[in-house]
Structures are given as structure tokens and as C-alpha cells.
SEMI-132730 format. One line per field, with one value per residue: x, y, z of N, C-alpha, C in turn. Coordinates in pm, whole numbers. Example, Ala and Ser with C-alpha at 12.3 -4.5 7.8 and 13.67 -1.06 7.14 Angstrom:
<pts>
n_X = (1319,1285)
n_Y = (-569,-225)
n_Z = (780,708)
ca_X = (1230,1367)
ca_Y = (-450,-106)
ca_Z = (780,714)
c_X = (1320,1290)
c_Y = (-330,3)
c_Z = (780,787)
</pts>
This chain:
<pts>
n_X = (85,31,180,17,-153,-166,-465,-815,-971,-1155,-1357,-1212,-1376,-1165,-1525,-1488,-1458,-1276,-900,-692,-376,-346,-556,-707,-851,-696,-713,-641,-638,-590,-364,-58,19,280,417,286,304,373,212,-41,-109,-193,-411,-547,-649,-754,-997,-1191,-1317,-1556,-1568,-1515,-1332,-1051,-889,-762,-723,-523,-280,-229,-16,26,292,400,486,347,387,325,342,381,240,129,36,-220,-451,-720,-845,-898,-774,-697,-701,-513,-718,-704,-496,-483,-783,-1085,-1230,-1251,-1132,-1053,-1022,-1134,-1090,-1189,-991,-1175,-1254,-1001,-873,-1103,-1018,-795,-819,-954,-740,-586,-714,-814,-1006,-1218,-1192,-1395,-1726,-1640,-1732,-1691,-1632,-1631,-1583,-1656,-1622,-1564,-1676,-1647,-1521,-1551,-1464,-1643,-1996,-2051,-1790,-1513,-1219,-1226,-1084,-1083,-1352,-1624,-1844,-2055,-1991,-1925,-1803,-1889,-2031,-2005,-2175,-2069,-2025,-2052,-1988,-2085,-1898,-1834,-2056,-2341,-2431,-2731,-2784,-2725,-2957,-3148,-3131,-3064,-2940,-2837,-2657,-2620,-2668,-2871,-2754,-2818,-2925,-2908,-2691,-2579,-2260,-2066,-2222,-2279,-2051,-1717,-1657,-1905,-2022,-2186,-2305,-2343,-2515,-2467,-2509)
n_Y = (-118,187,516,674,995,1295,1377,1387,1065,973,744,645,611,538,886,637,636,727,819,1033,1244,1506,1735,2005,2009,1950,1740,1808,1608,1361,1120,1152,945,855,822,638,291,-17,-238,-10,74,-86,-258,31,8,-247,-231,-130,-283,-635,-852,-1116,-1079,-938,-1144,-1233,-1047,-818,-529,-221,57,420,656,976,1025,954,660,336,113,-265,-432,-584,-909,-984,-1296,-1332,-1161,-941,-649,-369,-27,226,489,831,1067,1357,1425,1487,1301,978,719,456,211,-88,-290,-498,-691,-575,-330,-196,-111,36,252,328,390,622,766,804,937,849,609,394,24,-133,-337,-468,-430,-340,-368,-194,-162,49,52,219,443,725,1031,1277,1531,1620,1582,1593,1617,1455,1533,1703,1877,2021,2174,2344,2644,2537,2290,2070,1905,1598,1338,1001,778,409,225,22,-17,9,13,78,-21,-67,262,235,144,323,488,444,560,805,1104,1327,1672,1723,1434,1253,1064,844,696,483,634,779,839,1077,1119,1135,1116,921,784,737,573,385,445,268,304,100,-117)
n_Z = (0,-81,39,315,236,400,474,575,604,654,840,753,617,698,955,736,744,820,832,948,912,933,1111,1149,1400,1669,1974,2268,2470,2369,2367,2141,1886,1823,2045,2236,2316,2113,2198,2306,2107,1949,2105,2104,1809,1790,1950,1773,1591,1590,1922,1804,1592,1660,1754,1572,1393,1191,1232,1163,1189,1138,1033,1111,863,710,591,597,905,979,1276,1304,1197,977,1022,935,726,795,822,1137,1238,1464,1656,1533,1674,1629,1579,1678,1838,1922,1682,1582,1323,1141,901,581,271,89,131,225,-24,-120,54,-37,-271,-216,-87,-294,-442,-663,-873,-704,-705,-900,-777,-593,-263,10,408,737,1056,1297,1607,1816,1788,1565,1411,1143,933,761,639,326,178,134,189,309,604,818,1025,914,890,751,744,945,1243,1218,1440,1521,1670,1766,1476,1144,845,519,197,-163,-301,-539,-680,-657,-494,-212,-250,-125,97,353,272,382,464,710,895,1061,1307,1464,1292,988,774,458,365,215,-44,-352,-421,-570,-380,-148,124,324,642,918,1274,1524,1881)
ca_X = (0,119,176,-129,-138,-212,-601,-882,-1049,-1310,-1378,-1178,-1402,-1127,-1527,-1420,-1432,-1209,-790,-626,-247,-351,-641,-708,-893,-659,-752,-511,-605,-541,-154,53,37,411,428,218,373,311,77,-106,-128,-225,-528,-690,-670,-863,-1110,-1274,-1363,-1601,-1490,-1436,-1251,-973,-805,-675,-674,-379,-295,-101,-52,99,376,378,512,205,437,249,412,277,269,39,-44,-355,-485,-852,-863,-924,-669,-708,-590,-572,-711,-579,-452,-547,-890,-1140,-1281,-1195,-1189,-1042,-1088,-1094,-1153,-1184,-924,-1227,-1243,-846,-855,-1177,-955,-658,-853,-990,-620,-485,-778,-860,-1166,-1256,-1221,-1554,-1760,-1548,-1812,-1609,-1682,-1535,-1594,-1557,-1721,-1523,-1725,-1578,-1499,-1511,-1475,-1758,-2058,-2022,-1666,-1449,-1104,-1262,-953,-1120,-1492,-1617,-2020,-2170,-1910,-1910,-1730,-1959,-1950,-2109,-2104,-2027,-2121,-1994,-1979,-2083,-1836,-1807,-2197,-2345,-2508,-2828,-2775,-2743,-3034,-3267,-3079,-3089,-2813,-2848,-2565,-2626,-2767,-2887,-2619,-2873,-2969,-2800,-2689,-2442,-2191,-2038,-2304,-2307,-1851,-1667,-1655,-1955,-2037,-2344,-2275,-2496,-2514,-2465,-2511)
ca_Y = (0,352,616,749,1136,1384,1388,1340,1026,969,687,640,589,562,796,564,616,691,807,1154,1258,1604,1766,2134,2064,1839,1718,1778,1512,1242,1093,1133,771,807,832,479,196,-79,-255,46,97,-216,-205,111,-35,-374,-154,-81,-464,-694,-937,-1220,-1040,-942,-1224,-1308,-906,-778,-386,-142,194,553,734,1130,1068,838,586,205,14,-393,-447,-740,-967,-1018,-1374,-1331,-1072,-818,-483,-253,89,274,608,949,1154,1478,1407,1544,1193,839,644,338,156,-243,-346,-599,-644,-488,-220,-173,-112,160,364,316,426,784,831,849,1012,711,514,305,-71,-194,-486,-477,-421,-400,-388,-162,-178,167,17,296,568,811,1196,1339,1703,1647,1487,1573,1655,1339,1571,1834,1876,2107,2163,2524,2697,2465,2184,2059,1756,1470,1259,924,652,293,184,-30,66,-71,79,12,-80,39,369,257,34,413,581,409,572,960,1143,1455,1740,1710,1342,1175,949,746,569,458,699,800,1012,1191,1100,1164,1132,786,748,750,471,396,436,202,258,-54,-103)
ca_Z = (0,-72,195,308,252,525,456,681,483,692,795,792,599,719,934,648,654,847,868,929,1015,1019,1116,1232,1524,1736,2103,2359,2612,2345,2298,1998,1824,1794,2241,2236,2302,1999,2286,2327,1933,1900,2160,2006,1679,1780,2000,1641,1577,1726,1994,1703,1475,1715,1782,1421,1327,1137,1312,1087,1210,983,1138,1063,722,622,600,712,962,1052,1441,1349,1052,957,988,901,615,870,918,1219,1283,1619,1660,1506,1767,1556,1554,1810,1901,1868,1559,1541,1225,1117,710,521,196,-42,186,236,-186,-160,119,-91,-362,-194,-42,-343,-559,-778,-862,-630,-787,-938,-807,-433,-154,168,552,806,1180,1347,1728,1902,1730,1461,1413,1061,949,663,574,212,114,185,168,451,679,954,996,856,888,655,684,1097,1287,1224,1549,1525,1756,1733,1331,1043,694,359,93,-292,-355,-656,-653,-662,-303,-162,-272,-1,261,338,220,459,487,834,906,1232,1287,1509,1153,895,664,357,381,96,-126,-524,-489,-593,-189,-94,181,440,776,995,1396,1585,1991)
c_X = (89,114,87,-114,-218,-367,-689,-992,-1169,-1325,-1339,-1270,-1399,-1244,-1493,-1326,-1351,-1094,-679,-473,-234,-473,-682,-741,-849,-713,-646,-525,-595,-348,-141,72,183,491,362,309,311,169,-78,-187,-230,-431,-618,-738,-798,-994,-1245,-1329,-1449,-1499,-1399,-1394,-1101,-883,-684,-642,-574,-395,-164,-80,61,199,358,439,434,277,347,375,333,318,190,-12,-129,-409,-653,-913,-870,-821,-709,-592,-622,-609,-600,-608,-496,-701,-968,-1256,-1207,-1229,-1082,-1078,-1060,-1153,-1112,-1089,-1019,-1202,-1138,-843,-919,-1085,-851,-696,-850,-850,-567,-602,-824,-981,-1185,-1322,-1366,-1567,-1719,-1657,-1750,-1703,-1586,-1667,-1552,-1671,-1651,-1568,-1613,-1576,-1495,-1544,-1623,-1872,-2060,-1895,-1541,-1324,-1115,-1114,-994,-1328,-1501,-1802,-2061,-2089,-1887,-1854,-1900,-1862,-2073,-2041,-2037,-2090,-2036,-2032,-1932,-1996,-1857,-1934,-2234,-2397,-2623,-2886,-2808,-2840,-3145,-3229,-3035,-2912,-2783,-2703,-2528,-2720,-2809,-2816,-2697,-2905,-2866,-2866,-2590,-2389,-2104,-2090,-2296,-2121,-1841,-1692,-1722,-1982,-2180,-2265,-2393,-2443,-2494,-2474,-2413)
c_Y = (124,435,649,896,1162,1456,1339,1196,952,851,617,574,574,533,802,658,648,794,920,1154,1364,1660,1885,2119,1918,1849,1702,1673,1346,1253,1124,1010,767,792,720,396,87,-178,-191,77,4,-252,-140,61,-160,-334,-97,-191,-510,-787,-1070,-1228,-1048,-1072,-1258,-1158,-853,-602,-326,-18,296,599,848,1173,983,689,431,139,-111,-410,-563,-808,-1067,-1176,-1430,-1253,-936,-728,-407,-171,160,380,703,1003,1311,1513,1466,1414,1089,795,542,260,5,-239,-432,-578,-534,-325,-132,-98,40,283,374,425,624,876,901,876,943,641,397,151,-139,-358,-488,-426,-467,-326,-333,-186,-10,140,133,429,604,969,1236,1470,1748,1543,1498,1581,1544,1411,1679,1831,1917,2121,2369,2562,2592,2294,2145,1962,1670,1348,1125,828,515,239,45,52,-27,28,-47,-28,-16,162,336,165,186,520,516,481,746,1005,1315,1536,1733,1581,1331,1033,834,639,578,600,719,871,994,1127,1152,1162,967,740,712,581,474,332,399,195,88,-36,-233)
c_Z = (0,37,219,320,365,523,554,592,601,742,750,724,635,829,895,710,704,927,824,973,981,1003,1190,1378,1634,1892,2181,2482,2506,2344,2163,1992,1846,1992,2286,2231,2158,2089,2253,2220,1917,1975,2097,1886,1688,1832,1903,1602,1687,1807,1912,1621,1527,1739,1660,1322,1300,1160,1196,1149,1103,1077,1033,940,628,566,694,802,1024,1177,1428,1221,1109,948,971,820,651,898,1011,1235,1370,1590,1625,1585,1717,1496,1660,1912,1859,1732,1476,1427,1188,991,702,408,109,29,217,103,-190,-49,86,-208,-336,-207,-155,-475,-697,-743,-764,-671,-786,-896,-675,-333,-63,317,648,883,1249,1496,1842,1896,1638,1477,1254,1026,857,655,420,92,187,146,268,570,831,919,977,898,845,627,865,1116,1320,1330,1547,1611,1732,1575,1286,948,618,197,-84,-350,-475,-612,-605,-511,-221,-153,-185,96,258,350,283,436,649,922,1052,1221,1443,1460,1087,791,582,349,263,17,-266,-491,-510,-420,-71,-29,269,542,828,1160,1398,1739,1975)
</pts>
């Protein structure tokens, strides 16, 4: 996998969605990932998975030049990554390979391979700066920190999988909903307890 640039992808998709290493509005009572022990790394990262993923979960984490490093291979298809420290909440993330591909894809501004329907885990909640601009860095008037709790996320579906599901600027992240809607990126974020 290529470096991951210094983007907030949500979500961490990333959400995805996901996976920032910088983000305007950092939190000073989290650590600096790079002041973690690989333990500790390793922890937040699985904290994003259910209980029976973890065990066989492969943990990568970025160092501050987006650079990957493995602290754990994967023996169940599953990657986790611990919380970004430059984020204003938690957000732990676990994927599947399809899903590894579509946040490979955003990172680096490319289509997101056809036909791949992947599966993240974000059970530690998420933080992203946008609901419709999957490159948002900081949150602005019309652009806020989307804070959702414990979800998963269906990436890569066709379009027409997403049009049941409300596509708000500002959703209720109690239901499932899609965030950045009408881009290559767009995914459905579904609560979970």
C-alpha cells in the first residue's frame, strides 16, 4: 500500500471512513500515536472490531510521514488501525481487503475498484470534518465535525444500493446513513449497539 497522505479520509471511511495525520482541530487530552507503546497501538486499533474479529486481526498503524508500519499480521482478512490523535474523538478503524482497496482508492484520488463491496468496523465511534466533502480537513459553517457513535460501513456498492438511505448534509447518525453521497466514496454508515 502507498503512503497514506495527510487527509482526513473519513472513515476512515477511514469515518471511512475513516484516517487523518492532520487535522485542524486536534484534542489535547489524546496521545501522539508516535508516544504509544506498539501494545497500546495495537489495543486502540482492535477496539474498532467486534470481539471475534480481534483475535486473528492484522494492526497497521501511519507514522507522521504516512508511511504504514505492521505491528500485526492479519490472519482473518481483517486490518485494524488505532485512533488518530489529531482528531477530536476516537476512531479506530478495522476493514476488510475490499475495503483496504476503496480507502486506498480515496487516499490516493482514484476510482474506487468496481464490483469490491467491503466492511469496516468503526465500534469505538468516529470523528469526521464532513458529511459531504471526503477531503474536509477542519470543519467550517456549513461543513461541521460529524461525530457518530459505534457503526460499520458498507463501501463500494453500486449507486443505486445508496439511494434508499438519506443522504443529509447534516444526518442523524442514530440511523443509517451516507456520507459523501453523489462522490466515488460515498459509503453507508450504519449505527450498531
Amino acid at each position: 500500500m502507498r503512503p497514506i497522505t495527510p487527509t482526513r479520509w473519513g472513515a476512515a471511511l477511514v469515518g471511512l471512513l475513516v484516517l487523518p495525520l492532520a487535522a485542524a482541530a486536534a484534542d489535547a487530552a489524546k496521545p501522539a500515536a508516535h508516544k504509544l507503546t506498539d501494545k497500546q497501538l495495537i489495543a486502540s486499533a482492535l477496539s474498532a472490531a467486534p470481539r471475534g474479529l480481534r483475535a486473528h486481526a492484522g494492526v497497521m498503524v501511519a507514522d507522521d510521514k504516512g508511511e504504514m508500519r505492521t505491528l500485526r499480521e492479519s490472519k482473518n482478512g481483517f486490518t485494524c488501525m488505532p485512533d488518530a490523535p489529531t482528531t477530536p474523538g476516537p476512531d479506530p478503524m478495522c476493514m476488510d481487503k475490499a475495503s483496504m482497496d476503496f480507502i486506498h482508492a480515496m487516499l490516493t484520488k482514484s476510482a474506487p475498484p468496481a464490483g469490491k463491496v467491503g466492511l469496516m468496523y468503526m465500534l469505538a465511534g468516529g470523528t469526521d470534518a464532513s458529511n459531504t466533502d471526503p477531503y474536509a480537513e477542519k470543519p467550517m459553517a456549513a461543513n461541521h465535525w460529524i461525530k457518530t457513535g459505534p457503526h460499520l460501513m458498507i463501501a463500494g456498492a453500486d449507486a443505486a444500493f445508496y439511494d434508499a438511505y438519506p443522504k443529509d448534509k447534516d444526518p442523524d447518525t442514530s440511523r443509517p446513513y451516507v456520507m459523501w453521497a453523489g462522490t466515488p466514496y460515498q459509503h453507508l454508515m450504519v449505527p450498531v449497539k
